[in-house]
N, C-alpha and C positions, 0 to 999 in steps of 0.2 A: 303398526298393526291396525288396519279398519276396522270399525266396530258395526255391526249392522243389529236393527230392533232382531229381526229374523234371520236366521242361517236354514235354509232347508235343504238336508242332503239328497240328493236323488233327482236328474233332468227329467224323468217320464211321466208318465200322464196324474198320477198322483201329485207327485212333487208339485208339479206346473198348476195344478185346482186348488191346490193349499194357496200358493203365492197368488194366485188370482183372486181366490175368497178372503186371505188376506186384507190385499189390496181394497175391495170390494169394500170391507169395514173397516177398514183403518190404513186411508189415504196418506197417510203424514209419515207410517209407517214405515223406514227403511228394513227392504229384503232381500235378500240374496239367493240362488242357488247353485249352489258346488256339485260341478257333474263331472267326474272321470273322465270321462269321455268326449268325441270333439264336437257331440253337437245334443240335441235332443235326445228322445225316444229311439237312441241304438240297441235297447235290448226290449222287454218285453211289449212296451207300448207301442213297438216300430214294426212289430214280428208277431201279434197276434190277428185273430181273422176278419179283424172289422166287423166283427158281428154285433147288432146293437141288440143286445137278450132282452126281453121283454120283463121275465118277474115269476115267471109260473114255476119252477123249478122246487123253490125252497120252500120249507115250513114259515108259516107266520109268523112266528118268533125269534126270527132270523132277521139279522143288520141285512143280511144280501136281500130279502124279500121286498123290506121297504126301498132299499136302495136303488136296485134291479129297474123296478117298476118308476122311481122319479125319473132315476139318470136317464132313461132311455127318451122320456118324456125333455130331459132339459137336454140333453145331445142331440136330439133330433130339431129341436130347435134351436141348437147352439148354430147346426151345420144352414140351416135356410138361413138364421139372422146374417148370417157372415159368405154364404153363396158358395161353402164348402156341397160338397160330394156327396147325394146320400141315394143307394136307392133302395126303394121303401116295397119290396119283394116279400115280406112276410114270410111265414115258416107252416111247414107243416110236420108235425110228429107221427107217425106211422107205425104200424105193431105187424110184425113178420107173422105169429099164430096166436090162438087163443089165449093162451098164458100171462101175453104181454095185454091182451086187454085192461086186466087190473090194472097195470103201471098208468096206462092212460087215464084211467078214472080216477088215481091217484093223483096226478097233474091237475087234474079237471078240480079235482077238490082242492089243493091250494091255489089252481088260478082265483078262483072263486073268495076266498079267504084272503087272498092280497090284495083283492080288486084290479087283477088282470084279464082282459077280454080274451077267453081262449074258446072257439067254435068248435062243438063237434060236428063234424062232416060224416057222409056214408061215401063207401066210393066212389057213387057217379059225382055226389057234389066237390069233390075231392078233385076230380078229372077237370072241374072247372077254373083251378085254382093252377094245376100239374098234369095235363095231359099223361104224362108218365110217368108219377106217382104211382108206388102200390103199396099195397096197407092188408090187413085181413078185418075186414067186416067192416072199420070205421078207423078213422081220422081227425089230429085234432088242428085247427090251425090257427095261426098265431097271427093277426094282422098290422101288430106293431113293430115286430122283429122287424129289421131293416140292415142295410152296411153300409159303411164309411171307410174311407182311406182314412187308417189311423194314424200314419205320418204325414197327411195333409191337418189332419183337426190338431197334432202336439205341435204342427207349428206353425199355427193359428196361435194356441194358446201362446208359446212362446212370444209372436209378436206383439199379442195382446198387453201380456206381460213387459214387455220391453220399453211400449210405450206408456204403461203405468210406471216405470220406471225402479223396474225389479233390475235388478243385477246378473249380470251371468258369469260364472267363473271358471273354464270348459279346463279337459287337461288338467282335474284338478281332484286327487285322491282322496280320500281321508285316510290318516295315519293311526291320530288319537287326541284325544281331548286332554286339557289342564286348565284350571282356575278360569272357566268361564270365555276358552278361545278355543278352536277346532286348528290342528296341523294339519297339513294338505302337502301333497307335492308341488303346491306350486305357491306354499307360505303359510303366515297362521290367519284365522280371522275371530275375532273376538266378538262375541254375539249375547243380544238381549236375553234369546231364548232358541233352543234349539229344535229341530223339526226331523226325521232320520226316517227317508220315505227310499231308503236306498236299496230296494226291491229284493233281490237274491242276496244282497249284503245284510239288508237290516238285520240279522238276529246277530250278526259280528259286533257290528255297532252300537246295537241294543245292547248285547254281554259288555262293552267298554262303560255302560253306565249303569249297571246294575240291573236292567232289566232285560225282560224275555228269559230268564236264566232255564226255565222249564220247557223251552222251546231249540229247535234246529230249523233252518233250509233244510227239503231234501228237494233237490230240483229234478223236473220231466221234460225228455225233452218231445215238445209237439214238432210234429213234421206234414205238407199236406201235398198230395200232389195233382198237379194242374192237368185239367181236361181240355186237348189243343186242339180238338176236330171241330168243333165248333161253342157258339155260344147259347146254342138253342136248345138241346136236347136235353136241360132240366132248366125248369122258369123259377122256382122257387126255393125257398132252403130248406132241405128234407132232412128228419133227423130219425133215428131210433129212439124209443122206449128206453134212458137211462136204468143203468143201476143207481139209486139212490145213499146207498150205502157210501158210495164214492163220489169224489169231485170232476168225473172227467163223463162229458156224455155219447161218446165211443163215436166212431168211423161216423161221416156224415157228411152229404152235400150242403156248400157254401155257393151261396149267386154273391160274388163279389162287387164293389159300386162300379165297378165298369160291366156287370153282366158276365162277366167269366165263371166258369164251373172248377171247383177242388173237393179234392175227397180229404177229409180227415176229421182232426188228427191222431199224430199216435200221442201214447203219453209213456214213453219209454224210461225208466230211471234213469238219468244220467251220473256218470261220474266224477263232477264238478262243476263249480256253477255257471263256468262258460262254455259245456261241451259241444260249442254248436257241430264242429267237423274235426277230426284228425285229431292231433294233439295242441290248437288254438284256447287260448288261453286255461292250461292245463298247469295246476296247482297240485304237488305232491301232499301237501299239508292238507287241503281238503280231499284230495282224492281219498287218501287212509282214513279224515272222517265221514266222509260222505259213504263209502263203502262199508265201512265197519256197520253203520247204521241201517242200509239194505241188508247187508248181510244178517244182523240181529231180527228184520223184517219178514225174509226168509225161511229162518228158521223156525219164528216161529207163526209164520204165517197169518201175522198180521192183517186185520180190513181184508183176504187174500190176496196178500201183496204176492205168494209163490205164482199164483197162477195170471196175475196182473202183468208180473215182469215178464213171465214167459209168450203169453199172448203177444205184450206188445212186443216184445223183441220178434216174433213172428212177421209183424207189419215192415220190415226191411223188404221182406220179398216181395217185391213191386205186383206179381201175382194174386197174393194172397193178399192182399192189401183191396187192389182193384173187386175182389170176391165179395168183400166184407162188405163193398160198396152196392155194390149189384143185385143184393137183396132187396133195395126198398123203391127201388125202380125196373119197368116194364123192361123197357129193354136201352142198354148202352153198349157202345162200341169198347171194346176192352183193349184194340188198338189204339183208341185214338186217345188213352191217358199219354200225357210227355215227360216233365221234367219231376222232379221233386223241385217242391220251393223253398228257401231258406228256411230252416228249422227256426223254433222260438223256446225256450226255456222257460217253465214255468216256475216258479220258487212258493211251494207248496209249503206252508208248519207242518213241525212234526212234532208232536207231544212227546217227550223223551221221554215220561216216566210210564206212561198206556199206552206207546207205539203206535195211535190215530193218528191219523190225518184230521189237523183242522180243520173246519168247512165253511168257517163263517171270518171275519174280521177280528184281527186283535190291534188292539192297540195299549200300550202300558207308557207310561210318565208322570213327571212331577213339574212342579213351579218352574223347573230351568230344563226339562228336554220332553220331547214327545217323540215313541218310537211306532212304525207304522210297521206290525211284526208281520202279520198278515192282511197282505192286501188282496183278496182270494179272489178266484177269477169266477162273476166278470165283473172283475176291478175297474177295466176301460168305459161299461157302462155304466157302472156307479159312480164311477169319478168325483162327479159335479158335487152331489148329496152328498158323500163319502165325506170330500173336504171340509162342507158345512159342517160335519159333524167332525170331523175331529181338530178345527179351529172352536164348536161350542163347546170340546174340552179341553182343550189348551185355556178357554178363559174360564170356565170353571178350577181346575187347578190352581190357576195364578190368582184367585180368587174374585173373579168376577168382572175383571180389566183384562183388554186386551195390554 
């Protein structure tokens, strides 16, 4: 049975910044990562929109606010140091009527509070950024937002990682834990200290050690789809005026790092935590708890989860989807949307005992495991910062040693 300093469960973009920052501060350090799976970032870090978010979003008092606004500062220069993909298109935010004014001014004010550079714009300044952009009265725009191929940067890291002389152990489940070793399908491994960044898994993993207990996965699945007439008829990432109340910031154009146009996404409840298509990796044991949990949502209409599920499950019709879209720009061809693109799963907390949605990062452990319960999105942009910080409490725990 190998024994490594580090065991970190989870190959995706989390996992991978942990083993790096690791590494980073304690060279001598043997680490491993146990991933399911045959390679990297197969699920959410491989399947989200390469969007690099800026920071303006959250309240000051939020891990996502300070995180947001580093990450995107050290990703964007993770991708020039290394000659990865980035292109650096900026965002603009846009308010369909009067109403949504406020939400913008709301934005404006934690940009300002986190120390995010966020521009108001009038329409014509707007048209110089978006030719076909439309907004009512004003606009805000974000010059740092940018995208990345997110499974060109996880295996980046990965090789990074490899030549620091991290471990890989692919094909490889976790079972369950006893006396200080992890069972896997593919054997046990005995570990200094444990790390459980196992995305839609962690609150299972978490319950195997005592923690998360007040917590569930309930995963969403996002879906977007590709706009194939051309690459030209929107230049920048346009989004709507969020509900704040929620985690998700509804229907929206992506300029992806090759310049490609997508509308999304949804955030449709799924029924288990791999439901990307059909019945692919479809678990009865979660299907009955993952449902019974909507279903408790439902009824009692929760965050409005009633009218949440029912909207998105609307967004199937490729029609109605395309609509949602076509508000925040002048004018689009509503033939020329094509395919849908591989769905991505988000693995959202859910508070068992007040029925929220968590919004911000959790993280729970002791001297021998740290569990990464909520890695909330956008996780991919906090990544870098995120890991710092939950390697500075992993050595707080253990009491002040790595």
């Amino acid at each position: 049975m190998k024994r490594y300093d580090y065991i970190i469960i989870g190959g995706g973009i989390v996992g991978l910044t942990i083993a790096r920052e690791l590494k980073r501060r304690e060279p001598s350090r043997t680490v491993c990562i146990l991933e399911k799976e045959a390679d990297v970032a197969v699920h959410a870090s491989g399947r989200n929109s390469g969007v690099l978010h800026a920071g303006f979003y959250y309240t000051a008092n939020s891990l996502k606010a300070k995180f947001t606004r580093d990450g995107n500062a050290a990703m964007r220069a993770y991708c020039k140091e290394h000659g990865l993909r980035i292109n650096e298109c900026g965002k603009l935010v846009v308010a369909q009527d009067e109403s949504e004014l406020a939400g913008l001014e709301e934005l404006k004010r934690r940009a300002d509070i986190n120390g995010v550079e966020l521009v108001w714009m009038d329409e014509e300044e707007m048209k110089t950024i978006d030719p076909n952009a439309r907004t009512y009265g004003k606009a805000l725009y974000s010059p740092n937002t940018a995208s990345v191929d997110p499974v060109e940067v996880c295996m980046r890291l990965k090789q990074e990682n490899i030549e620091n002389d991290v471990e890989f152990h692919f094909h490889t489940q976790y079972k369950k834990h006893k006396g200080g070793a992890v069972y896997t399908t593919s054997g046990a491994y005995r570990y200094g200290y444990l790390i459980n960044a196992a995305g839609l898994y962690a609150d299972s993993i978490a319950h195997d050690f005592g923690f998360g207990l007040t917590y569930t996965i309930i995963p969403f699945k996002g879906i977007y789809l590709k706009y194939t007439k051309n690459k030209t008829d929107v230049t920048t990432n346009i989004y709507p005026v969020p509900n704040l109340r929620n985690p998700f910031l509804g229907v929206h154009y992506t300029k992806t790092v090759d310049g490609s146009i997508k509308i999304g996404p949804t955030a449709i409840p799924a029924f288990w935590r791999e439901n990307y298509s059909g019945f692919s990796g479809f678990s009865f044991k979660e299907f009955l708890q993952i449902v019974g949990y909507e279903a408790k949502l439902f009824l009692t209409n929760s965050f409005h989860f009633r009218r949440l599920a029912l909207e998105e499950m609307r967004k199937y019709i490729k029609a109605h989807f395309i609509r949602l879209g076509m508000s925040m720009v002048q004018s689009i061809d509503p033939k020329g949307f094509g395919h849908f693109l591989r769905p991505g799963i988000r693995a959202q907390l859910l508070n068992k005992q007040t029925l929220e949605l968590v919004q911000d990062f959790v993280i729970e452990g002791d001297g021998s495991s740290m569990h990464v319960l909520n890695a909330v999105s956008p996780a991919f942009t906090c990544s870098m910062p995120f890991a710092a910080y939950v390697v500075d409490q992993i050595t707080e725990k253990r009491g002040g040693t790595l």
